[in-house]
C-alpha positions in Angstrom: 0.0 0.0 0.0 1.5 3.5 -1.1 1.9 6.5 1.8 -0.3 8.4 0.3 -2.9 5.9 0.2 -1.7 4.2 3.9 -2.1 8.1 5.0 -5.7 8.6 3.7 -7.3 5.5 4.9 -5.7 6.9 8.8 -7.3 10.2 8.1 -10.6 8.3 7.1 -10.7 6.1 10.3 -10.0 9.2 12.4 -12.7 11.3 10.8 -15.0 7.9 11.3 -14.0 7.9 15.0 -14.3 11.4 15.9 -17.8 11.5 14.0 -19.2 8.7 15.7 -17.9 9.7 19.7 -19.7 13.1 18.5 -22.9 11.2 18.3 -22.1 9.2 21.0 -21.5 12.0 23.8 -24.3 12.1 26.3 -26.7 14.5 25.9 -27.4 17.8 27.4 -29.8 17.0 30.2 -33.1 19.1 30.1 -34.8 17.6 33.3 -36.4 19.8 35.4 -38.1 23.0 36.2 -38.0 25.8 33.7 -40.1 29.1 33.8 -40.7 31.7 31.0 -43.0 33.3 28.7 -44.9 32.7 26.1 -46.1 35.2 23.8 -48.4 33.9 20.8 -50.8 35.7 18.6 -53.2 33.9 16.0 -56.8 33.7 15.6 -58.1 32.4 18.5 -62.0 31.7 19.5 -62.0 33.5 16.1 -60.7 36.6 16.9 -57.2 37.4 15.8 -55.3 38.9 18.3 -52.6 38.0 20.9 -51.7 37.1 24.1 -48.6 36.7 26.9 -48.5 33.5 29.4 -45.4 33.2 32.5 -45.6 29.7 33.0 -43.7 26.3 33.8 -42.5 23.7 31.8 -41.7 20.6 33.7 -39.2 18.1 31.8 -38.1 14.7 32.4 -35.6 13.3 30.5 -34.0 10.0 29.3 -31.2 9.6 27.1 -32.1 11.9 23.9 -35.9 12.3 24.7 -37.8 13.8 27.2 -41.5 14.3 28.1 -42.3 17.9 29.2 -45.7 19.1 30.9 -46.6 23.1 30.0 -48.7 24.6 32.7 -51.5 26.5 31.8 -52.3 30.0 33.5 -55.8 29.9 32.7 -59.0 29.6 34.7 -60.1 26.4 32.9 -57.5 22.9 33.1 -54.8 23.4 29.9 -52.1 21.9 30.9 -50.6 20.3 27.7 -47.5 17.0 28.0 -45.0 17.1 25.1 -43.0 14.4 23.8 -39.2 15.3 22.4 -35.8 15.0 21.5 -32.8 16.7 21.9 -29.8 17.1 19.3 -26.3 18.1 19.2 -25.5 19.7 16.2 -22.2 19.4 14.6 -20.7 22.3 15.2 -22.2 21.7 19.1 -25.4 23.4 19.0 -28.3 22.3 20.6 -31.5 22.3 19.8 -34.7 19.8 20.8 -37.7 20.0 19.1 -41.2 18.3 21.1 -45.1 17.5 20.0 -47.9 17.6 22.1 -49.1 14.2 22.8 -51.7 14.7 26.0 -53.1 17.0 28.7 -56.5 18.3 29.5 -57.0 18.9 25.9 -56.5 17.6 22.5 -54.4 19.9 20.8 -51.3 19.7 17.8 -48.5 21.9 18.8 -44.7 21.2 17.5 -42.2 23.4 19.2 -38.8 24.1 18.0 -36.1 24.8 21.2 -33.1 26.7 19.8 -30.6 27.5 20.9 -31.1 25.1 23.9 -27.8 26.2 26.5 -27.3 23.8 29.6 -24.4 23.7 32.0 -25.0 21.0 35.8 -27.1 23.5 37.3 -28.4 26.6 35.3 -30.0 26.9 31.6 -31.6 28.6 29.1 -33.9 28.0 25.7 -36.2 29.9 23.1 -38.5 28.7 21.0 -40.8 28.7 18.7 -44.3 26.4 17.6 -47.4 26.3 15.5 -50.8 25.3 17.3 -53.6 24.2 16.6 -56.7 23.4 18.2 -60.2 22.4 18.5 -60.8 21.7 21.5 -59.4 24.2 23.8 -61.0 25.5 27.5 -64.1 27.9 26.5 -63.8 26.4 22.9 -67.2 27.7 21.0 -66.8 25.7 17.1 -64.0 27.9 15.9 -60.5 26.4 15.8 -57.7 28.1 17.7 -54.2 28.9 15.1 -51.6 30.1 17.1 -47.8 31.0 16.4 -45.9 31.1 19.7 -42.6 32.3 21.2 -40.6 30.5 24.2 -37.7 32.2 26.5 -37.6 30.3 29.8 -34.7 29.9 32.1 -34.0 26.5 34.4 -34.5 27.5 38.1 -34.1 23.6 39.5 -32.9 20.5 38.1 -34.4 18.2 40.5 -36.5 15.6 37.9 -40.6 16.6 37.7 -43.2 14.2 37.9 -44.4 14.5 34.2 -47.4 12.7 32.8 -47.0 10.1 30.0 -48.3 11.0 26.7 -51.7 10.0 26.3 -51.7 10.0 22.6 
């Protein structure tokens, strides 16, 4: 075998090996308590307009997915549990992306976390999603569109109790 050729199948296997611990590395753990805002506007109850939500999002995670329960600040139960993954990017981004998949409500929501920061104790994510629903509290035969906004900091990473997906 010639140097040249000895020296690109080395450079091959070292690519191949560096690649595949990349995708090996643990993931960034997302469990626990997060708090934040969420600001969506849409047509809702059919009436376009807006609104602002400080809420929770409760995550549990296991190797590269997580379940995550939203709390609802409204009078009525809407409380929504999200199923998701996280990814490391390949430049070491992160970014986790979830769909609703149970709660008090049937609803179809997929939210996009990015960037998604984490260090042992502290962390940040925004977002964005598309929602849609029929079946929301006060719902009156009009289907809720909504296009909504995440920024929530960690405050505790002790693991939730979070529903399983019902759907």
């Amino acid at each position: 075998m010639s140097v040249a050729r000895t020296a690109g199948v080395m450079a091959g296997l070292v690519l191949l090996a560096t690649s595949t611990t990349a995708a090996t590395a643990a993931p960034p753990d997302l469990t626990g308590e997060w708090k934040g805002t969420v600001l969506c506007d849409g047509l809702t109850g059919g009436k376009f307009g807006g609104f602002e939500e400080h809420t929770t999002f409760s995550i549990a995670q296991t190797g590269w997915q997580f379940t995550a329960l939203y709390k609802g600040t409204g009078d009525a139960p809407d409380d929504l549990v999200y199923r998701g993954y996280v990814q490391r990017g390949d430049n070491g981004q992160v970014e986790a992306a979830a769909i609703a998949c149970g709660g008090d409500y049937a609803a179809d929501e997929v939210i996009r976390l990015r960037p998604v920061v984490v260090t042992r104790k502290k962390g940040y994510f925004d977002g964005m999603s598309n929602f849609f629903t029929r079946h929301g509290p006060g719902y009156r035969g009009i289907s809720d569109i909504e296009t909504c906004k995440y920024s929530f900091e960690r405050v505790s990473t002790a693991r939730p109790k979070v529903p399983a997906c019902s759907r």
